[in-house]
N, C-alpha and C positions, 0 to 999 in steps of 0.2 A: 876506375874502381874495379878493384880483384872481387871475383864471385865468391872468396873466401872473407871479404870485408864489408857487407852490406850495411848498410845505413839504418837503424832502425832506432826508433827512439824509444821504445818501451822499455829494453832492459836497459839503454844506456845508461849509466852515471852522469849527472849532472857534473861537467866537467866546472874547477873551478876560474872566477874570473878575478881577473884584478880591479880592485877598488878603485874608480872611477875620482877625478878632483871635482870635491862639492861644486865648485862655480862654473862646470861644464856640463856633468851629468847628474840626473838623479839616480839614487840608489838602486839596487835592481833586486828584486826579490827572490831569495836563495831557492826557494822552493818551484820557481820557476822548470815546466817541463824542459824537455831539450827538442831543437829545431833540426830534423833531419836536414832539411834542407840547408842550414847554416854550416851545418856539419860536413855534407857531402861540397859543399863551395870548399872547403880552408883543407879536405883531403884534394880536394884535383889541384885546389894553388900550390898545396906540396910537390906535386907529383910533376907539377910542369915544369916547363925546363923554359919557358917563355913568363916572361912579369905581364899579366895583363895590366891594359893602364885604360881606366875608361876617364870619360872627360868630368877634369873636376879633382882628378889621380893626386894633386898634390895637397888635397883636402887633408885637415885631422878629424879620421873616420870613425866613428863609435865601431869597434869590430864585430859590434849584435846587429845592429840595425842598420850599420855604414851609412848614417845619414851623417853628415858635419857632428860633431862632439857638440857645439853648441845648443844643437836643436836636435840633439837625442831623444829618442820617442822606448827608450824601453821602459821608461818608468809607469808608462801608460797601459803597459803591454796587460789585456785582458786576463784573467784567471778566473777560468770557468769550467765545468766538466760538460762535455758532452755525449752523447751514445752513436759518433759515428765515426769513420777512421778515413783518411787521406793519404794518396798514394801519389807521389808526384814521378814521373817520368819526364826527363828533363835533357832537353837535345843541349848538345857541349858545350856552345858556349853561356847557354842560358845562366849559365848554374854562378857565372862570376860576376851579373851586371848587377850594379845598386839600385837599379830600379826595379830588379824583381820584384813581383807582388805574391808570388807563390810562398816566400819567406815568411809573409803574414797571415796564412793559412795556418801555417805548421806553428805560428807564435798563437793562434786561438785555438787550435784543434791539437789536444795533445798527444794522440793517438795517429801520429802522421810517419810518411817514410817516402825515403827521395832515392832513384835510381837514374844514371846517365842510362840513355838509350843509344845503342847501337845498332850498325846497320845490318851486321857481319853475324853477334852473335849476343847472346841473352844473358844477363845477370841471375845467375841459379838461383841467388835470393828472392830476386822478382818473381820468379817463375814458382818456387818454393810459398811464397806470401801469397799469389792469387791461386796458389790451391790449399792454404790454410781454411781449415773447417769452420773457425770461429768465425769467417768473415764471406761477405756476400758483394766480390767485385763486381760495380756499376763505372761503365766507362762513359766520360764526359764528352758528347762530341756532339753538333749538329747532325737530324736526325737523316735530312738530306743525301747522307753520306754511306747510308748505315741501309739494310736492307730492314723491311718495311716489320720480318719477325724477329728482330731484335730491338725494338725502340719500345721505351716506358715512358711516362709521363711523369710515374710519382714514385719515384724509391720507397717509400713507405708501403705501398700495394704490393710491391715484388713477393713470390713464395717466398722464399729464402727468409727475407729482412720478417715477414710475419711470423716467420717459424722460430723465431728468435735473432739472429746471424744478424752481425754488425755490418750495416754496410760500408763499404770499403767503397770510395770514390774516386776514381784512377782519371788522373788530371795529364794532358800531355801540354808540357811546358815547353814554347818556344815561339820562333813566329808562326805566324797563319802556315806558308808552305811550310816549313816545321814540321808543324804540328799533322797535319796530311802525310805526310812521310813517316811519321811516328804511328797514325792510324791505322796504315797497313800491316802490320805488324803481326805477324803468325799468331801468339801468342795472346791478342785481344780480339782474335777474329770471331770467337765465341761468345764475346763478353754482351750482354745487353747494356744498349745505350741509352744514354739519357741526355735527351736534348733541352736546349734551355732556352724559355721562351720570354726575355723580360719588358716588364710594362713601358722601361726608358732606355733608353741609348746610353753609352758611357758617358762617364763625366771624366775619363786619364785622360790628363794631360801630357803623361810625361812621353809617350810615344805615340806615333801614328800609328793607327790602325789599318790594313789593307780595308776593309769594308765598316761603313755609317755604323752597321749593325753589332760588331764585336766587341766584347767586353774583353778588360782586361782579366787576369787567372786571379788575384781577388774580388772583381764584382762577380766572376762567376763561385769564385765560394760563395760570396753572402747569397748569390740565388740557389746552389744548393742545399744550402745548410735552411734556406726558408724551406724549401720543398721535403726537409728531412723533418721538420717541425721543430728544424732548431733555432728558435725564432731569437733566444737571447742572445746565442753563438752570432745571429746572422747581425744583429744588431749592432754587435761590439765588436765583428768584425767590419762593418762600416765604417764605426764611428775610429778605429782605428789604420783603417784604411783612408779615410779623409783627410785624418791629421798625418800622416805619412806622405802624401801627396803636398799639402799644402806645405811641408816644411824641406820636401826635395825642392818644391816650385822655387823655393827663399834659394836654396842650393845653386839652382841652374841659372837663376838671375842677376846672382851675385858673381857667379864666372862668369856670365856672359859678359857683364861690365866691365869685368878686368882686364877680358880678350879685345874690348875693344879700342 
């Protein structure tokens, strides 16, 4: 992605989609926001010069939700407003797997934006977006990690978010080392962090976790979107993260049978 082509969904146009066949899909609502993150996947598959092919590749893939067409989940897809903004930072290959869960953030939270991270050099957009006035970037990381004056508890308490300023919640998208690799990053070494402390364990099945303790990047929206008091947001991003899960589960079990 050129620093001249950032991903933002606010002023985007609702690009249009083609009409789905009734006995696959359900309709999908025109008024629907747009999913940076969907957006910045189908610029980098332009851009490659490699076909990624994950497993399951020769599925008929809804192109919104890439689950199987039969068990398309965008008719479910929430329509809600919220008062807080999602910033996904997303290491390269993340951005093309069907299992992402960061995809279903950006389908609840309409005020969302997805940038590839690199090692080398900075998306001027990125850098442009967490020095936007309107917004008050809170970076998503264990506090462990984080030196001891930059960790908050409650987004809501922040000066900033009181004073008005939307918070803006900078997600780094990838695996566990990934994700650490991402965190050292020049440009979020100011950011105050917000660790996240939840009552249960995950329930994703579709990947292993390097540690018991990690959630996947939609359980951790719904924990922050609870800590922002956005309890409906956090709600219906569960209840759409469940059924997401449970109709990949039907996905990977029915390859699995075939492979065998």
């Amino acid at each position: 992605m050129s620093a001249s082509d950032p991903v933002k969904t606010i002023s985007d146009p609702v690009k249009a989609i083609s009409k789905p066949e009734q006995t696959e899909n359900p309709p999908l609502n025109s008024a629907r926001h747009p999913n940076a993150v969907a957006k910045l996947r189908l610029q980098e598959l332009a851009c490659s010069q490699r076909k990624f092919s994950a497993r399951g590749s020769r599925l008929r893939r809804c192109p919104d939700c890439l689950l199987a067409r039969h068990l398309c989940i965008c008719g479910a897809r929430p329509m809600l407003q919220t008062q807080c903004a999602f910033c996904f930072i997303m290491y390269k290959g993340e951005v093309y797997k069907p299992s992402n869960t960061g995809r279903l953030i950006a389908d609840v939270v309409a005020d969302n934006y997805a940038f590839l991270w690199e090692r080398t050099q900075t998306d001027k957009a990125l850098l442009a977006l967490l020095e936007d006035e309107r917004y008050t970037p809170i970076l998503i990381f264990p506090h462990q990690y984080a030196e001891a004056g930059r960790c908050i508890h409650n987004p809501m308490e922040h000066v900033a978010v009181v004073s008005g300023r939307i918070p803006l919640f900078i997600v780094l998208d990838g695996t566990w080392r990934e994700a650490k690799k991402m965190f050292k990053s020049p440009y979020l070494a100011n950011l105050p962090v917000l660790g996240i402390q939840p009552d249960e364990g995950s329930t994703y099945v579709l990947r292993e976790a390097a540690h018991t303790h990690q959630l996947c990047t939609a359980e951790v929206g719904v924990e922050v979107l609870r800590l922002a008091n956005e309890r409906v947001a956090a709600e219906a991003l569960q209840d759409y993260f469940n059924l997401f899960q449970e109709r990949y589960a039907s996905i990977r079990a029915h390859v699995r049978g075939r492979n065998l």
